[in-house]
N, C-alpha and C positions, 0 to 999 in steps of 0.2 A: 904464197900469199893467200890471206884469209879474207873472205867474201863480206862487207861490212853485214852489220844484224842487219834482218828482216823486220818490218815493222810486227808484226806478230810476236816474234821472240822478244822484240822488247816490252810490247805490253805484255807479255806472261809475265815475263821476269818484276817487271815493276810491279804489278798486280800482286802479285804474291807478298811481292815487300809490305808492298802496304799492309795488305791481310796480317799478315805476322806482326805491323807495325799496330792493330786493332782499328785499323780504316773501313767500313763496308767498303764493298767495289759493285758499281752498278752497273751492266752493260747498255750502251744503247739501246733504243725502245723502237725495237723493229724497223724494217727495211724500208717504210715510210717515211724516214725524220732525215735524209739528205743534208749533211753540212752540220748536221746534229754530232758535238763533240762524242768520241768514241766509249768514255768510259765517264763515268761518275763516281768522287769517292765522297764519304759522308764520314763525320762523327759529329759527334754532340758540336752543334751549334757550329759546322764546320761545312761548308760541301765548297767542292771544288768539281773544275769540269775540266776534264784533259782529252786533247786530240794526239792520238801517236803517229809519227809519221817515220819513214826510214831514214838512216842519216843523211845529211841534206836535203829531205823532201820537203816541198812548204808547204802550207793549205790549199786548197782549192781559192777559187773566188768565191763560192758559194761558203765555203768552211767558214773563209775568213769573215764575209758579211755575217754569218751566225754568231761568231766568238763576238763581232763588234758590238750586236745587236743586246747579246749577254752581258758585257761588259759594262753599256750602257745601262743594264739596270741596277750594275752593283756587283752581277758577281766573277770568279774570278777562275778564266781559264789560262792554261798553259797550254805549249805545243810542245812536246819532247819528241826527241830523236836519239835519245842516247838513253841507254839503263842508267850509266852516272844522274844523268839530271834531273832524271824518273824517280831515282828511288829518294834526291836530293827534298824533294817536294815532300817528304815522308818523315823526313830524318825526327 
């Protein structure tokens, strides 16, 4: 029996996709920004904000209050936990 992915290996893997897809990939802005969605991807007139977490993990409270907070002003984050819905976001 195989160990479900780590939240790590899934943001590489999606990371990449996107890269390959022509997405910037932003990382978080230093150890400061708590609850601060984990990656940022941009294109023209596009940004998105995703939080990876491992399969079935779910946000913090703190996470979750931030995505609201963003949400609130319009923009649009995801939470993934799986490469499939990661790279779905891409397609």
């Amino acid at each position: 029996m195989t160990a479900p992915p780590r939240e790590s290996a899934i943001e590489k893997n999606v990371c990449d996709y996107a890269r390959q897809a022509g997405w910037l990939v932003h990382p978080k802005a230093g150890p400061n920004n708590r609850g601060w969605p984990d990656r940022t991807f941009t294109k023209p007139g596009i940004l998105l904000f995703v939080e990876f977490k491992a399969p079935g993990k779910k946000p913090t409270r703190l996470q979750s209050h931030t995505h609201e907070k963003l949400k609130a002003k319009g923009y649009t984050v995801h939470v993934v936990d799986s490469v499939e819905d990661g790279r779905a976001l891409f397609a």
